[in-house]
C-alpha positions as CSV (number, residue, x, y, z in Angstrom):
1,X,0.2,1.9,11.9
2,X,3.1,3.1,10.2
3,X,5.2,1.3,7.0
4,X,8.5,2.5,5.6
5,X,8.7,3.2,1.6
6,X,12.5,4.3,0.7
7,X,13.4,5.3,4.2
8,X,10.2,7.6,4.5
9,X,7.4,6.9,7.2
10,X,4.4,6.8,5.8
11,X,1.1,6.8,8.0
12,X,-1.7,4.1,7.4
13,X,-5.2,5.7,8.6
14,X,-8.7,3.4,8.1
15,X,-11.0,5.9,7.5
16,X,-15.1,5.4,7.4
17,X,-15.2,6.0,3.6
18,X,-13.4,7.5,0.8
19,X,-14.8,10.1,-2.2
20,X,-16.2,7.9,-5.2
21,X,-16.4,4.8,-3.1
22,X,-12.5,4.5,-3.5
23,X,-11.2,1.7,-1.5
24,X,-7.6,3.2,-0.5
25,X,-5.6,6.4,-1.0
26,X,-2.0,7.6,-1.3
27,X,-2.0,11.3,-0.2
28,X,1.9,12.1,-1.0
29,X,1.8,15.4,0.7
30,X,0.2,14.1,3.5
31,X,2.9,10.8,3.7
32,X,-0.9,8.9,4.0
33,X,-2.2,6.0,2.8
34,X,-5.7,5.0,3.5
35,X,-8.0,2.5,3.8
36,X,-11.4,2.4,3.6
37,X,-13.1,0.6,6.5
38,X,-15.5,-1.8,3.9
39,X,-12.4,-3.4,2.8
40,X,-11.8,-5.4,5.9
41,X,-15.0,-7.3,4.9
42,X,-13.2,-9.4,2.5
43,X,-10.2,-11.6,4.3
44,X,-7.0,-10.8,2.7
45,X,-8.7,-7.8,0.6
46,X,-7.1,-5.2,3.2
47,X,-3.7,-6.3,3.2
48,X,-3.8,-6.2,-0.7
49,X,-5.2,-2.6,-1.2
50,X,-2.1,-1.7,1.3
51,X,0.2,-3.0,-0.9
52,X,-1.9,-1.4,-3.7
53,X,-1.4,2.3,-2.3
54,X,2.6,1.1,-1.4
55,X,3.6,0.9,-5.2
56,X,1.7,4.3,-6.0
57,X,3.9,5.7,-2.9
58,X,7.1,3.7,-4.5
59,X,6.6,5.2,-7.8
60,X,5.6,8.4,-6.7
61,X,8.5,8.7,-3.9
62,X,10.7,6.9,-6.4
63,X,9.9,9.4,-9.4
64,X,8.4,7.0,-11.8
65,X,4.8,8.6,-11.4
66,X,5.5,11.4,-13.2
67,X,6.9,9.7,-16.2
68,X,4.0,7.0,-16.5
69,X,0.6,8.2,-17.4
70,X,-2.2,7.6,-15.2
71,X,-3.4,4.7,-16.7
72,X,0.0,3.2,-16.5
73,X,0.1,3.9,-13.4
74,X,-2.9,2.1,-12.0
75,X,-2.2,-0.8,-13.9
76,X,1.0,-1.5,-12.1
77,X,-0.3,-1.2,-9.1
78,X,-3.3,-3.3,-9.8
79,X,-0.9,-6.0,-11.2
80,X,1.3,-5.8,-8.2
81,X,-1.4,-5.9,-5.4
82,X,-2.4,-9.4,-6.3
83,X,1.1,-10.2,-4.1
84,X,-0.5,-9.5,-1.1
85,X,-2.2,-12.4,-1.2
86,X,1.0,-14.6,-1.6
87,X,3.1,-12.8,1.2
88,X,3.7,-14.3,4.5
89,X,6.5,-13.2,7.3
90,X,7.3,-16.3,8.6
91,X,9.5,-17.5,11.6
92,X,11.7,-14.0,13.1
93,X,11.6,-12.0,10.1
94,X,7.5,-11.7,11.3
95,X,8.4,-10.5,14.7
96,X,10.7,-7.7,12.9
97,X,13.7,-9.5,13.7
98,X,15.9,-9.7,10.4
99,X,19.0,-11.0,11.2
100,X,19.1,-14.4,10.8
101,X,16.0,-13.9,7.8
């Protein structure tokens, strides 16, 4: 699987397990995020550590990372991934399709 932060192609890899028992990664030199496999246990829980590891790639990409601290930082991104669980593509716009969205 593959998303797109600010034009760039980022690659999504599930991986068995992460160091410390992390539940997702963003590996900017790698243009990586993953996803620990345990985290597909939980419905939604998945979708919302993607999004998670998407705002550390938008304000790493988007160079906001290196002004924020890196408890800053996480907090965002812990604030933000909580919209996960309210997004929904309905109708074309889920198929891809964006024109009449």
């Amino acid at each position: 699987m593959k998303v797109r932060v600010f034009g760039r192609e980022l690659k999504v890899k599930i991986v068995d397990s992460l160091e410390d028992g992390d539940f997702g990664q963003y590996i900017e030199s790698e243009q990586t995020i993953k996803i620990a496999k345990k985290c597909f246990k939980r419905k939604g829980f998945a979708k919302a550590v993607l999004v998670h590891e998407m705002v550390h790639a938008i304000l790493g990409i988007g160079g906001l990372a290196q002004v924020l601290s890196d408890t800053q930082e996480e907090a965002i991104c812990v604030a933000l991934e909580e919209l996960a669980y309210h997004i929904d593509f309905i109708g074309e716009f889920e198929n891809g399709d964006c024109r009449n969205a």
